[in-house]
Each structure stands twice: as C-alpha cells, then as structure tokens.
Jmol script that loads the backbone (N, CA, C; Angstrom):
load data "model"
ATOM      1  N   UNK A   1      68.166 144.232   3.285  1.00  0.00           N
ATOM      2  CA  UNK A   1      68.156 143.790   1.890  1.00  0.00           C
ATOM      3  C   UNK A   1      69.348 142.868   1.644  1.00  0.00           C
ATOM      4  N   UNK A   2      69.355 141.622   1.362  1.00  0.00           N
ATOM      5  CA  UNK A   2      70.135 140.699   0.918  1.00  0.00           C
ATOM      6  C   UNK A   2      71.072 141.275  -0.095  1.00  0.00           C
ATOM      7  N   UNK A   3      72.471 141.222   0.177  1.00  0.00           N
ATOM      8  CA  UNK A   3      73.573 141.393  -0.705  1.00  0.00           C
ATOM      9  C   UNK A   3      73.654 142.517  -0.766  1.00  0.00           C
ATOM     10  N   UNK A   4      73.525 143.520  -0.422  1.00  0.00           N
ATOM     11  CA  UNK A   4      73.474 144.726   0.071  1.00  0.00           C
ATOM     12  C   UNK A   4      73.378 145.947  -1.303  1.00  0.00           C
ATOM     13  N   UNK A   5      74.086 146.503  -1.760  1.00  0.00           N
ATOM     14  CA  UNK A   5      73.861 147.377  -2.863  1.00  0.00           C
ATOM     15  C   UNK A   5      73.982 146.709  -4.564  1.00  0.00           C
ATOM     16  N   UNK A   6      73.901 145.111  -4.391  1.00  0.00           N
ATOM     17  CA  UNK A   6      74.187 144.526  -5.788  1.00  0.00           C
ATOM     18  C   UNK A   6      72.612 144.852  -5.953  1.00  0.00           C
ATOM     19  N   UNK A   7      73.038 144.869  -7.587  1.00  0.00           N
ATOM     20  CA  UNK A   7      71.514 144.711  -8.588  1.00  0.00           C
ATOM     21  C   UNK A   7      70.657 146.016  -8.329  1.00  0.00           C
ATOM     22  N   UNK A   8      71.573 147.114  -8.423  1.00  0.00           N
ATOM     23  CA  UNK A   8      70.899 148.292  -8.051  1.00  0.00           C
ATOM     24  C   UNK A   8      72.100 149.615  -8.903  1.00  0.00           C
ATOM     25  N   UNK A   9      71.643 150.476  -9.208  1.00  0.00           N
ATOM     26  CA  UNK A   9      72.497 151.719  -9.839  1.00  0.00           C
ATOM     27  C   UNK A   9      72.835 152.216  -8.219  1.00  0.00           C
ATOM     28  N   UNK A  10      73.929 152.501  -7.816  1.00  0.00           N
ATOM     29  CA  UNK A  10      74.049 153.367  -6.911  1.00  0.00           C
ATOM     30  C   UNK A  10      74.856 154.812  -7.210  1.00  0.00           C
ATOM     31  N   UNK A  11      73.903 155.744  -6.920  1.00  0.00           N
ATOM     32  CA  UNK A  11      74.026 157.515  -7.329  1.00  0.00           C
ATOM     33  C   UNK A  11      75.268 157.414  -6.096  1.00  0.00           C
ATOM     34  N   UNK A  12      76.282 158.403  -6.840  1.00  0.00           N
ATOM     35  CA  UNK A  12      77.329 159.355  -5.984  1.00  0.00           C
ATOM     36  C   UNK A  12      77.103 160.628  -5.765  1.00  0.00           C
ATOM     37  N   UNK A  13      76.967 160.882  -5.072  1.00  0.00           N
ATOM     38  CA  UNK A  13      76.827 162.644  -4.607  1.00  0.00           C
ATOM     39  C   UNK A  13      77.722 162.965  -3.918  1.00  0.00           C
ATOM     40  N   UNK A  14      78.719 162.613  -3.768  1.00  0.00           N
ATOM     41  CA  UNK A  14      79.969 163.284  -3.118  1.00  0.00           C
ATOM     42  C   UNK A  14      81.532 162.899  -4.116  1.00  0.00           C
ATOM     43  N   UNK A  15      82.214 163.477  -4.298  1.00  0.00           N
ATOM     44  CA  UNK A  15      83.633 162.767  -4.360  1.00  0.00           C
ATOM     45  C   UNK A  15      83.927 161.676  -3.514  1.00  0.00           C
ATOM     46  N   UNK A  16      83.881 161.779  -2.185  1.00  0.00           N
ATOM     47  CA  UNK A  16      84.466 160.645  -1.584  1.00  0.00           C
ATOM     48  C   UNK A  16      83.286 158.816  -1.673  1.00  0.00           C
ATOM     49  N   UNK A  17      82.019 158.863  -1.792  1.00  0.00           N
ATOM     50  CA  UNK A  17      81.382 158.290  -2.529  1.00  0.00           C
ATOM     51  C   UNK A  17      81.677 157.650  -3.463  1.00  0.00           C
ATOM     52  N   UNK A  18      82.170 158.483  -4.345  1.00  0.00           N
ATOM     53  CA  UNK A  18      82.536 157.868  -5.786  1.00  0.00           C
ATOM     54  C   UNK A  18      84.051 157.299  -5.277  1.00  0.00           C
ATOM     55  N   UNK A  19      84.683 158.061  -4.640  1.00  0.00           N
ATOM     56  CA  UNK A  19      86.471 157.170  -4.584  1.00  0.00           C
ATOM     57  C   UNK A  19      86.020 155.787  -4.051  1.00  0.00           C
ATOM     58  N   UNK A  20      85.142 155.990  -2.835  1.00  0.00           N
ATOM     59  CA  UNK A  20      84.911 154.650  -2.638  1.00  0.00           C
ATOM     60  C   UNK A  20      84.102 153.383  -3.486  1.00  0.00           C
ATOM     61  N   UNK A  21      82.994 154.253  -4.483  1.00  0.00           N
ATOM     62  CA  UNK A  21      82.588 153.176  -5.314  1.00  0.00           C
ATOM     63  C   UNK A  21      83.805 152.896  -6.110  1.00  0.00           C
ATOM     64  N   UNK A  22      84.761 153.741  -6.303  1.00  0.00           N
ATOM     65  CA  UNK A  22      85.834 153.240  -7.415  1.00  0.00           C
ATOM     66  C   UNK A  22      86.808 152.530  -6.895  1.00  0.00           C
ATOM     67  N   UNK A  23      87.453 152.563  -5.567  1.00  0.00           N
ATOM     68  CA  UNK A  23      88.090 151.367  -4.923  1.00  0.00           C
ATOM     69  C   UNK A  23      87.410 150.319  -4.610  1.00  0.00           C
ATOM     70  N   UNK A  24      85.932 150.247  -4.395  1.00  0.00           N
ATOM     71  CA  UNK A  24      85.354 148.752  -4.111  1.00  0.00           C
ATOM     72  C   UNK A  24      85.727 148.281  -5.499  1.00  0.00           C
ATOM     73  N   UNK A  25      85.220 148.425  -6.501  1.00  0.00           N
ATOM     74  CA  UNK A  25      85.630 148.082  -7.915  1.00  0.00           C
ATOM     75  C   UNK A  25      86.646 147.539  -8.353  1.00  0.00           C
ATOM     76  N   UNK A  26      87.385 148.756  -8.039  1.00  0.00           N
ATOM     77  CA  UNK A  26      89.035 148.208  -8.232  1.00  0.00           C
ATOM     78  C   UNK A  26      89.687 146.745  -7.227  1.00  0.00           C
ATOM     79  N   UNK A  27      89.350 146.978  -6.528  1.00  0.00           N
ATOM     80  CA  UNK A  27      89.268 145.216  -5.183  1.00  0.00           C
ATOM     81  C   UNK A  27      88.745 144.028  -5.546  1.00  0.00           C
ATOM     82  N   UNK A  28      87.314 144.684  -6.102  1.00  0.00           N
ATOM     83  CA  UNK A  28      86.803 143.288  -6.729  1.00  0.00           C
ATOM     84  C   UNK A  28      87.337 142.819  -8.042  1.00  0.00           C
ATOM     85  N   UNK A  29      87.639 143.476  -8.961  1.00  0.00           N
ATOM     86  CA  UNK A  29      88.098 143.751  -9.925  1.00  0.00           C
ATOM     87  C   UNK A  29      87.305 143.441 -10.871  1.00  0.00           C
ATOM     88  N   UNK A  30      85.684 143.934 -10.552  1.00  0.00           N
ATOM     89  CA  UNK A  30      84.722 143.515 -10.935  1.00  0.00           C
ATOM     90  C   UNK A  30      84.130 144.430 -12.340  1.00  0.00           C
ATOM     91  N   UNK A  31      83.365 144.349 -13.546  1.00  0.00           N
ATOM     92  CA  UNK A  31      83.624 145.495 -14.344  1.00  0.00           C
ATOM     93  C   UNK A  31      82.322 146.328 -13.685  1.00  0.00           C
ATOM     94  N   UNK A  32      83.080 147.731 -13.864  1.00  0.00           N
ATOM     95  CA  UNK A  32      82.084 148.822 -13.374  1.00  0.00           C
ATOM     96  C   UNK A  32      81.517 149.740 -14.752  1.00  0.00           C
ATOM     97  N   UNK A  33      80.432 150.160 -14.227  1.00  0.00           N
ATOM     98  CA  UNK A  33      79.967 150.801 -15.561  1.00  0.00           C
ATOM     99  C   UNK A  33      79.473 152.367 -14.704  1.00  0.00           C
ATOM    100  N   UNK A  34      80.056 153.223 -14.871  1.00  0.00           N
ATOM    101  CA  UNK A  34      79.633 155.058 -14.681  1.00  0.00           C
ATOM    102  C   UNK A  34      78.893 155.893 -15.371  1.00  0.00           C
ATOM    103  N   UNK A  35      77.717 156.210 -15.471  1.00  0.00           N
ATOM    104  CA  UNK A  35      76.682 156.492 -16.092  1.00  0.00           C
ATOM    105  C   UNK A  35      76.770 158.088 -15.897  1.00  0.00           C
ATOM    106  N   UNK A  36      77.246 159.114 -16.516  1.00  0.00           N
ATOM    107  CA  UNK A  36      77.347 159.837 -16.167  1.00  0.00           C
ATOM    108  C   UNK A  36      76.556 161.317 -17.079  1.00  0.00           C
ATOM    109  N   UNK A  37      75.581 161.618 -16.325  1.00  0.00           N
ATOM    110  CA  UNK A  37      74.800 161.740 -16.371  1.00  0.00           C
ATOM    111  C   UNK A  37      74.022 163.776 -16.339  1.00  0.00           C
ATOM    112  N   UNK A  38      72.320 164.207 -15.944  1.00  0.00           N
ATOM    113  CA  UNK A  38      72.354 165.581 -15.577  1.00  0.00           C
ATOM    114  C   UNK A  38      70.886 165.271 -15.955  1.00  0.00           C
ATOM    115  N   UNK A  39      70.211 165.988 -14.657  1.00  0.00           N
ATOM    116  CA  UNK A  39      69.156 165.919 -14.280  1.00  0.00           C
ATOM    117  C   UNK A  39      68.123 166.957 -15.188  1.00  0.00           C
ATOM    118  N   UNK A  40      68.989 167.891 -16.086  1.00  0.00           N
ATOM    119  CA  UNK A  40      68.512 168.089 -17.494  1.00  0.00           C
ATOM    120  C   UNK A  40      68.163 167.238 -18.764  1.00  0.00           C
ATOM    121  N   UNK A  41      68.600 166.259 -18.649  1.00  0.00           N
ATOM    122  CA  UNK A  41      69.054 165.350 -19.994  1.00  0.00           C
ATOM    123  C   UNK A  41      68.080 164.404 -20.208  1.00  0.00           C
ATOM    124  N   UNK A  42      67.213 164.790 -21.114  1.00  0.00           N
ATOM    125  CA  UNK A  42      66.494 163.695 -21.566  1.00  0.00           C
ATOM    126  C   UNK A  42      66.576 162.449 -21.750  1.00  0.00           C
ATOM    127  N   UNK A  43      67.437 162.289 -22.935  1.00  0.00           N
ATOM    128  CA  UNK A  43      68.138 161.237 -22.918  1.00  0.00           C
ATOM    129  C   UNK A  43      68.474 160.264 -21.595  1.00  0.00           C
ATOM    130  N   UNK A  44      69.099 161.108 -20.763  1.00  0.00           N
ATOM    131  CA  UNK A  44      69.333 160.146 -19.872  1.00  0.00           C
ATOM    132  C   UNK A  44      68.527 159.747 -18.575  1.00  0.00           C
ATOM    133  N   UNK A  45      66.754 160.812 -18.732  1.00  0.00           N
ATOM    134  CA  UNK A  45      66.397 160.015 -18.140  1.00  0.00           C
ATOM    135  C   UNK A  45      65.237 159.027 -19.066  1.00  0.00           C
ATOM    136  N   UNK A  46      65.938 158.943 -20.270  1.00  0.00           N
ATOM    137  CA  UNK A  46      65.026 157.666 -21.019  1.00  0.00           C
ATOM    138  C   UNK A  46      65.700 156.336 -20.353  1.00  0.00           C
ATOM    139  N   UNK A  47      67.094 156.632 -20.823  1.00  0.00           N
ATOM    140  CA  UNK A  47      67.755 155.270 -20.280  1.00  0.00           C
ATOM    141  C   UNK A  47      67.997 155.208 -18.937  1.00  0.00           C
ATOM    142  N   UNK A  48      67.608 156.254 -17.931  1.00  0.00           N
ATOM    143  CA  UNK A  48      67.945 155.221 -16.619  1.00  0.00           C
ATOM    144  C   UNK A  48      66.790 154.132 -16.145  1.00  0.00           C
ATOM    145  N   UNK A  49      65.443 153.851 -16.295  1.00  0.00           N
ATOM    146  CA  UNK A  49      65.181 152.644 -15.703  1.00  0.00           C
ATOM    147  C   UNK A  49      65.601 151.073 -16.516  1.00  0.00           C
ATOM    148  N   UNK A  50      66.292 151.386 -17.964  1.00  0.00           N
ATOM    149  CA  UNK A  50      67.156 150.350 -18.456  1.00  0.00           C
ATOM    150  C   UNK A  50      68.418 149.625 -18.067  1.00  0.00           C
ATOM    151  N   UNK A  51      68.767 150.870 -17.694  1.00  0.00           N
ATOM    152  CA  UNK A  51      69.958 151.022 -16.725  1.00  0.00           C
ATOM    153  C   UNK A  51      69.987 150.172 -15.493  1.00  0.00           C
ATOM    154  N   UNK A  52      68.788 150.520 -14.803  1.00  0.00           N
ATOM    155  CA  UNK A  52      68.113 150.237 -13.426  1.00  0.00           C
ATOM    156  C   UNK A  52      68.047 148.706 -13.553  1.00  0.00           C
ATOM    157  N   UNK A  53      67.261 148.153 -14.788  1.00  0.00           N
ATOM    158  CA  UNK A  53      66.946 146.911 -15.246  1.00  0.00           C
ATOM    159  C   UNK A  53      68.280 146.078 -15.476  1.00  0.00           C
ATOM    160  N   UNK A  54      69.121 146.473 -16.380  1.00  0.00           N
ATOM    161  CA  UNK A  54      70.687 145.732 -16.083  1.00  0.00           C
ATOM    162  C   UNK A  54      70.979 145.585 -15.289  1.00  0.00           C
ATOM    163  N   UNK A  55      71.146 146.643 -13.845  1.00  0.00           N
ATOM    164  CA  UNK A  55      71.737 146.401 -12.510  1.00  0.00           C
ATOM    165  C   UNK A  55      71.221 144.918 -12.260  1.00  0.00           C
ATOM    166  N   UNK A  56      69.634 144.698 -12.155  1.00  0.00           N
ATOM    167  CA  UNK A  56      69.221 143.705 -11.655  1.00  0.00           C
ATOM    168  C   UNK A  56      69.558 142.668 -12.309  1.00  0.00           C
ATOM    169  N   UNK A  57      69.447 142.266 -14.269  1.00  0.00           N
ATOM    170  CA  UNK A  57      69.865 141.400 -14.197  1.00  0.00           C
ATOM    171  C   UNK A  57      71.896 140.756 -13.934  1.00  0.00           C
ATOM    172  N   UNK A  58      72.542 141.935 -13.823  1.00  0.00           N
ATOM    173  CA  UNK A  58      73.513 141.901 -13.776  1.00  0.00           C
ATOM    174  C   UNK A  58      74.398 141.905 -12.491  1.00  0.00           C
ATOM    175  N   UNK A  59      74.262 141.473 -11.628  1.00  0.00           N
ATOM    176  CA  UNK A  59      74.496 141.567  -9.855  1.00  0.00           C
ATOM    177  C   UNK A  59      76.187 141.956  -9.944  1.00  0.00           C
ATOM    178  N   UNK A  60      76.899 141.342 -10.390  1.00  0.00           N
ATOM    179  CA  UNK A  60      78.262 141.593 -10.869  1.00  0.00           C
ATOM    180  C   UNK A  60      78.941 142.480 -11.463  1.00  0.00           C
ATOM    181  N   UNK A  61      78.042 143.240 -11.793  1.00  0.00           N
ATOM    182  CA  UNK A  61      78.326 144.532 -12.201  1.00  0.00           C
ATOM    183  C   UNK A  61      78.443 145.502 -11.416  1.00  0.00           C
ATOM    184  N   UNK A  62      79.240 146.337 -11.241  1.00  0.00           N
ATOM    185  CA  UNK A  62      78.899 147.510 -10.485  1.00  0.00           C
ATOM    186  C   UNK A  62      78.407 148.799 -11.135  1.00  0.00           C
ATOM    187  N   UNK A  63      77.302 149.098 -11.398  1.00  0.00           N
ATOM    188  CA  UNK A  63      76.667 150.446 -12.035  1.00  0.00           C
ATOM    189  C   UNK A  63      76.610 151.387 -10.664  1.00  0.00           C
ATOM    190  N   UNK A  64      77.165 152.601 -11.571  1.00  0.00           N
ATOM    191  CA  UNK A  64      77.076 154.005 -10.854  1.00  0.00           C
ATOM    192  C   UNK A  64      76.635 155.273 -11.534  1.00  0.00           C
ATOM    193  N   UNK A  65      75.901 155.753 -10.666  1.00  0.00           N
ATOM    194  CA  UNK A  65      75.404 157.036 -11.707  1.00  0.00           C
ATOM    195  C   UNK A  65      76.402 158.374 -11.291  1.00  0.00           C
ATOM    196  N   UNK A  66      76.567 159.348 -11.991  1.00  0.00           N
ATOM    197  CA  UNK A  66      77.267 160.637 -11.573  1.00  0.00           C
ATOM    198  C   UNK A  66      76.174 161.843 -12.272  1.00  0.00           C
ATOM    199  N   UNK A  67      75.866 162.392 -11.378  1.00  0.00           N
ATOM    200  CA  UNK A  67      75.243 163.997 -11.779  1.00  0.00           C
ATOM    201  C   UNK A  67      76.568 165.005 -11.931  1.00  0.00           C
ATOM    202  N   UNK A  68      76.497 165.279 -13.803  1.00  0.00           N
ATOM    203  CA  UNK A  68      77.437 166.081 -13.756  1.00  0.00           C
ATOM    204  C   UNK A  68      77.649 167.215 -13.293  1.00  0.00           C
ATOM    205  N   UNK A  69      76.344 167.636 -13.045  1.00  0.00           N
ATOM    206  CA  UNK A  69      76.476 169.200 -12.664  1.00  0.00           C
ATOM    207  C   UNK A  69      76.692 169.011 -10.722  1.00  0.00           C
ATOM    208  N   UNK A  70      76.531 168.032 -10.088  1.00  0.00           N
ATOM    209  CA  UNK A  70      76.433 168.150  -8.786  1.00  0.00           C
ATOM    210  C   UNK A  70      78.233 167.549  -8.452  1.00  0.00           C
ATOM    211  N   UNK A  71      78.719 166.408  -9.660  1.00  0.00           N
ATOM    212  CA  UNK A  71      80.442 166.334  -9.674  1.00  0.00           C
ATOM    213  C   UNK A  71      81.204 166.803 -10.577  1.00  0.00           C
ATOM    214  N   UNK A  72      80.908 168.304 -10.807  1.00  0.00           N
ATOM    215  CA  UNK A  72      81.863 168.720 -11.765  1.00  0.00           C
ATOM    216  C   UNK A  72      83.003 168.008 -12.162  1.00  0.00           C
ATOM    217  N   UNK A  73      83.765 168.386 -10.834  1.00  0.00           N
ATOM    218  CA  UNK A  73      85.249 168.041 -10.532  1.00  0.00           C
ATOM    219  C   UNK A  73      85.364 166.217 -11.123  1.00  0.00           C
ATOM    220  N   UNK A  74      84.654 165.648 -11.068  1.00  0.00           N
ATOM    221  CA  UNK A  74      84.978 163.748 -11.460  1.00  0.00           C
ATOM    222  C   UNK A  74      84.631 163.994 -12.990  1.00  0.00           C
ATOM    223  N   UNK A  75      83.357 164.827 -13.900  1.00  0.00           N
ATOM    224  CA  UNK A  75      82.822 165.014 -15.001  1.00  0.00           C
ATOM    225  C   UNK A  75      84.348 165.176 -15.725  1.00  0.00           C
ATOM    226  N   UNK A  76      84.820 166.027 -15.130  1.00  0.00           N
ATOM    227  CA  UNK A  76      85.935 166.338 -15.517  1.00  0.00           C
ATOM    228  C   UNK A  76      87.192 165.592 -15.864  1.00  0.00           C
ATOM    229  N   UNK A  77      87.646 165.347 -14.507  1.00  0.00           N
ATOM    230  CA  UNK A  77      88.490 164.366 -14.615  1.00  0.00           C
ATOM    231  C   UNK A  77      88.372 163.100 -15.175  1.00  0.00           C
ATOM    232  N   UNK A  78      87.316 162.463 -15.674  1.00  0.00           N
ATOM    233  CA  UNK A  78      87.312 161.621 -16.686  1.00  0.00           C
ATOM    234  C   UNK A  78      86.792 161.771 -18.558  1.00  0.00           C
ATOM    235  N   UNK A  79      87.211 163.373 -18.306  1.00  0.00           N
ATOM    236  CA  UNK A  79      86.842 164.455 -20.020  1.00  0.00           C
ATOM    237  C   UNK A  79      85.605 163.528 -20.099  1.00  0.00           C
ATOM    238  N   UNK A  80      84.360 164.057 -19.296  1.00  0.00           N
ATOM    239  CA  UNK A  80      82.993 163.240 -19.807  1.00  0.00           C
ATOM    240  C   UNK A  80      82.765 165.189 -20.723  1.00  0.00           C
ATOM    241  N   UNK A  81      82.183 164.608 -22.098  1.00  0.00           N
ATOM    242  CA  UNK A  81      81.698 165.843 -22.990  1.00  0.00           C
ATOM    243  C   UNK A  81      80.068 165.928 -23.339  1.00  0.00           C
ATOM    244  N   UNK A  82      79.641 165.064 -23.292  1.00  0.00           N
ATOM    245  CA  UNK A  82      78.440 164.857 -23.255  1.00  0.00           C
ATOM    246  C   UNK A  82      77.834 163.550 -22.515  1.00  0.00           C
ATOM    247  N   UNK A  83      76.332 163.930 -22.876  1.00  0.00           N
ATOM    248  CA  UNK A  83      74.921 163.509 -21.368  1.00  0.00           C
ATOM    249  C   UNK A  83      74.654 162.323 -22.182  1.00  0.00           C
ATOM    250  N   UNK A  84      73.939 161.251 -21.731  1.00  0.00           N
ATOM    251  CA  UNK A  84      74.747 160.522 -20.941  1.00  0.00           C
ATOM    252  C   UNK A  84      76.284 159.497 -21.976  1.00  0.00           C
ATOM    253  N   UNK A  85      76.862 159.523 -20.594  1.00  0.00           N
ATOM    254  CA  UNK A  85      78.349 158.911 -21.214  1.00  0.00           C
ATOM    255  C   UNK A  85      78.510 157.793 -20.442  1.00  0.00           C
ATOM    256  N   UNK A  86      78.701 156.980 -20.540  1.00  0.00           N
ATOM    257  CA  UNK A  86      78.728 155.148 -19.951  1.00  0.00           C
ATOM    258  C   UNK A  86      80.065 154.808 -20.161  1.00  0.00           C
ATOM    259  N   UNK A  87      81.280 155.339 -18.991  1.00  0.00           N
ATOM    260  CA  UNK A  87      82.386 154.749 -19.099  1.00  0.00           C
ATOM    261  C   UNK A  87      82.379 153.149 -18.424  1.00  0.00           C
ATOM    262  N   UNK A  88      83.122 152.162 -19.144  1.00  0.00           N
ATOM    263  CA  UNK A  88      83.409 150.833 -18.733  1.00  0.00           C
ATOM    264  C   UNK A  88      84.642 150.777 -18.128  1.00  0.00           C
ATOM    265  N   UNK A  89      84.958 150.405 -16.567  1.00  0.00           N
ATOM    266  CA  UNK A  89      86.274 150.443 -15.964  1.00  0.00           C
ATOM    267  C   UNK A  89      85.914 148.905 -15.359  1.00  0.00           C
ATOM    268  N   UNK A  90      87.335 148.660 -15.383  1.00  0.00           N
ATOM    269  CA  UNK A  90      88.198 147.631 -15.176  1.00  0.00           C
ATOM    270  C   UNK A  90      89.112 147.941 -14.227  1.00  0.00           C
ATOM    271  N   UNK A  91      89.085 148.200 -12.706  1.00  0.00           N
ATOM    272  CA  UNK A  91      90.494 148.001 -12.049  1.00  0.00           C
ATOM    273  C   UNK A  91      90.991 149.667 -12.409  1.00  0.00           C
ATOM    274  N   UNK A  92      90.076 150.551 -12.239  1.00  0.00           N
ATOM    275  CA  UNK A  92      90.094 151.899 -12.419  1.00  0.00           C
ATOM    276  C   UNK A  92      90.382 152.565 -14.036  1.00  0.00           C
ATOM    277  N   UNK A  93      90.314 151.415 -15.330  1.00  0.00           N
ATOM    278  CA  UNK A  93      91.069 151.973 -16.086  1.00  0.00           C
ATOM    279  C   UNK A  93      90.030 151.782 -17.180  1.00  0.00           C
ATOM    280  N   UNK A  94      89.599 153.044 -17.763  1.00  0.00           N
ATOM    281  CA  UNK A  94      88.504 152.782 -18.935  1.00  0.00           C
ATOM    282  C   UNK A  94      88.823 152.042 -20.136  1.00  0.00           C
ATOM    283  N   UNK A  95      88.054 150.964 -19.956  1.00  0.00           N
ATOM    284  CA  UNK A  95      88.031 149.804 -20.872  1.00  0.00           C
ATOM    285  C   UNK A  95      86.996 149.969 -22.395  1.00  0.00           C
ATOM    286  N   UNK A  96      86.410 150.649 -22.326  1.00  0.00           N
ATOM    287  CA  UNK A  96      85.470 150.960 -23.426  1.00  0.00           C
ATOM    288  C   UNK A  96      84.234 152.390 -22.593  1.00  0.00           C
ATOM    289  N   UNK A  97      83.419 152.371 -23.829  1.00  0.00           N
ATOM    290  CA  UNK A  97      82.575 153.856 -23.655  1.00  0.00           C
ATOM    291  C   UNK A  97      81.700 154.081 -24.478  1.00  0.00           C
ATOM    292  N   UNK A  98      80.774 154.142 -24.309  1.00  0.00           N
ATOM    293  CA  UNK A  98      79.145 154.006 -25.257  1.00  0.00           C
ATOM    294  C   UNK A  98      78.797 155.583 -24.752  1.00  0.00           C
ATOM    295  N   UNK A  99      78.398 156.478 -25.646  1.00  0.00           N
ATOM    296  CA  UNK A  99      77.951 158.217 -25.665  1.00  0.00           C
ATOM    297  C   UNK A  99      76.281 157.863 -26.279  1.00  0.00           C
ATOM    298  N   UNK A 100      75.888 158.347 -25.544  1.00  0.00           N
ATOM    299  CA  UNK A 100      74.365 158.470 -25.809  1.00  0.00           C
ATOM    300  C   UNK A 100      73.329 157.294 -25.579  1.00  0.00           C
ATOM    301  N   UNK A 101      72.300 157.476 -25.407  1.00  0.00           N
ATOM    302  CA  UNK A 101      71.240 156.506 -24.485  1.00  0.00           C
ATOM    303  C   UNK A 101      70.867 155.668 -25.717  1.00  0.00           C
ATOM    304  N   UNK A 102      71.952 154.729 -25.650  1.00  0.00           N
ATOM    305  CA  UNK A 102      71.820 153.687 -26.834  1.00  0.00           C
ATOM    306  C   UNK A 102      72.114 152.318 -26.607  1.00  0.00           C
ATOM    307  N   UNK A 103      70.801 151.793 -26.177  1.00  0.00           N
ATOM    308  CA  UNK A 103      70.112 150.405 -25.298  1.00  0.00           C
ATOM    309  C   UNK A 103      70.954 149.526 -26.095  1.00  0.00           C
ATOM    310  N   UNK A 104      70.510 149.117 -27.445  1.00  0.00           N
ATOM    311  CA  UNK A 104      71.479 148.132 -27.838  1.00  0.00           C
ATOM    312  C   UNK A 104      72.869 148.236 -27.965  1.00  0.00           C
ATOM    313  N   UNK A 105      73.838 149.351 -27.882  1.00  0.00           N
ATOM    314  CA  UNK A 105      75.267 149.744 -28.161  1.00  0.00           C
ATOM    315  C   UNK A 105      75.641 149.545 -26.920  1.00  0.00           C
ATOM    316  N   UNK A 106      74.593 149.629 -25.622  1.00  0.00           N
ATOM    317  CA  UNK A 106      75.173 149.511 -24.295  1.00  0.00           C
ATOM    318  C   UNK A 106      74.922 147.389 -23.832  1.00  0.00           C
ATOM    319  N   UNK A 107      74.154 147.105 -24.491  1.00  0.00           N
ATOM    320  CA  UNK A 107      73.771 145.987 -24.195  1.00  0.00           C
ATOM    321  C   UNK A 107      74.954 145.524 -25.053  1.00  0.00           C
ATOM    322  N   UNK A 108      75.484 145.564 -25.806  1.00  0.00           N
ATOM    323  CA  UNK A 108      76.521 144.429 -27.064  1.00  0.00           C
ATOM    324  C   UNK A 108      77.618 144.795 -26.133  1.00  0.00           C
ATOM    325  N   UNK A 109      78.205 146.445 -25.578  1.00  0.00           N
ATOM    326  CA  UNK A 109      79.775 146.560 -24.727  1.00  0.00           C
ATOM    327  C   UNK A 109      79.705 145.899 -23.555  1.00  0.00           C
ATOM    328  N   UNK A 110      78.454 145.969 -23.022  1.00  0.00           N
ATOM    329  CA  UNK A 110      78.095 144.653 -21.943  1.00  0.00           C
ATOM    330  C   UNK A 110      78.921 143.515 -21.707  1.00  0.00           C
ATOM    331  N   UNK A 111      78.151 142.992 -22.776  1.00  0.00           N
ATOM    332  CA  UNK A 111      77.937 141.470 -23.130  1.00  0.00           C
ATOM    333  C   UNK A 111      79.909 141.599 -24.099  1.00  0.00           C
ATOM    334  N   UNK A 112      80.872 142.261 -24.384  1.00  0.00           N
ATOM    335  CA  UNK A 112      81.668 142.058 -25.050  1.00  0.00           C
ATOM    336  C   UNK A 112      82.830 142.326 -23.676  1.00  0.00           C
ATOM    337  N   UNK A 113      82.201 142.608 -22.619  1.00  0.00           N
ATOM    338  CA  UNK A 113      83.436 142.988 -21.548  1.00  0.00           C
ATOM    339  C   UNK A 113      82.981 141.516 -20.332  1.00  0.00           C
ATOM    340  N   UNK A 114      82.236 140.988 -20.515  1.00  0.00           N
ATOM    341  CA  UNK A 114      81.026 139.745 -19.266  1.00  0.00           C
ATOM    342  C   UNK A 114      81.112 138.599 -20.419  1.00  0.00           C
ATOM    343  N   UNK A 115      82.192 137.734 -20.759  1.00  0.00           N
ATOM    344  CA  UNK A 115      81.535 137.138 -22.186  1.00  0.00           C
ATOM    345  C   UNK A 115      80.630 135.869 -21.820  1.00  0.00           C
ATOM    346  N   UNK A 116      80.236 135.837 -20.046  1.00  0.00           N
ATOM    347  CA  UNK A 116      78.763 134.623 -19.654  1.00  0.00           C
ATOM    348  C   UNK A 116      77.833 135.792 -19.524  1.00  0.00           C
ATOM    349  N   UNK A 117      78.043 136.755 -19.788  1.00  0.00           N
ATOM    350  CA  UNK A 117      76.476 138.280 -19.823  1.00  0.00           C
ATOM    351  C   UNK A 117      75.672 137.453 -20.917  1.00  0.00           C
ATOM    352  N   UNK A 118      74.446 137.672 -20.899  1.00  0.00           N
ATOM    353  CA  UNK A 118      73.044 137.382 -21.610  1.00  0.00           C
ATOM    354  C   UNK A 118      72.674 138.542 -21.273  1.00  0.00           C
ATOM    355  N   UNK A 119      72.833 139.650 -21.475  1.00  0.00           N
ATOM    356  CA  UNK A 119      72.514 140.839 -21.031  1.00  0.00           C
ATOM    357  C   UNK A 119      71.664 141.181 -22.373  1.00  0.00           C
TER     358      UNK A 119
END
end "model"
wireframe off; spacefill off
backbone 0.3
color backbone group
C-alpha cells in the first residue's frame, strides 16, 4: 500500500504502539488527533467511519484510535472522562479537544489547527 499507514485511523493496542504513534508525531510535528474511545460506546461507533473518512481526506494528519478499556493506563494518563474524547496534539502537547461524536465541532477544530484543511 502506497505511503504506508497515511489516510487511515490506526488502532493502538499496546502502550508501546501508542509511544510510538506518539513519537512519530512528535518528529513530524505533524497534528495528531487521539480518538479515544470503547467498544461499548455508541456514540463512538457512530463517528468512527467519519473519522475513517477524515483520515482519507486528510493524509497529514495522524489519527489514532485508543480502546479505553483495553489502555486503561494512557485513558488515564491523559484524564480522558468520557467516550468518545478527540484529543488534538501538537509535538506531544494537547492543543485543543472536542468530547462527544460531534461531526461538525470536530470538523471546525480541524480546519482551526490545518488552516489549508477543507476538511
């Protein structure tokens, strides 16, 4: 597959997974978006093939999903309180944060952190 994991959500299931999606990030210094998430949550599985759909039009982005219940320990360490939570990082450091599967609130923090996004 050309360009290898761009234009795609890529799921973490491990801690070390995620350190590494969060140092590629931090290198590129590209904005990342953490979708963090639970395979209970309605909500969030309304918005993941929207989600899915940004990746693609957004190649520059780095989207990641987190199952909270499978990374406690990261749920945590970034005080995620509720399903789904869409932290925006920058170079490891949360830049903004949209709570709840809310297409247009996630499409405007988008487009306000990418200001050539047409997202």
């Amino acid at each position: 597959m050309a360009g290898g994991e761009e234009g795609q959500v890529i799921s973490c299931h491990t801690v070390e997974q995620w350190n590494q999606q969060l140092q590629i990030a931090n290198d590129s210094k590209n904005l990342m978006i953490v979708d963090f998430t639970a395979s209970w949550c309605g909500p969030c599985r309304f918005i993941a093939p929207f989600l899915a759909e940004l990746a693609k039009k957004l190649p520059s982005v780095i989207f990641v999903k987190i199952d909270v219940d499978e990374l406690k320990s990261v749920a945590s360490d970034w005080a995620v309180e509720a399903m789904p939570t869409f932290m925006f990082l920058k170079e490891g450091k949360i830049v903004d944060q949209v709570v709840g599967a809310k297409k247009d609130e996630l499409q405007q923090t988008i487009a306000r952190h990418l200001p050539s996004a047409s997202a």
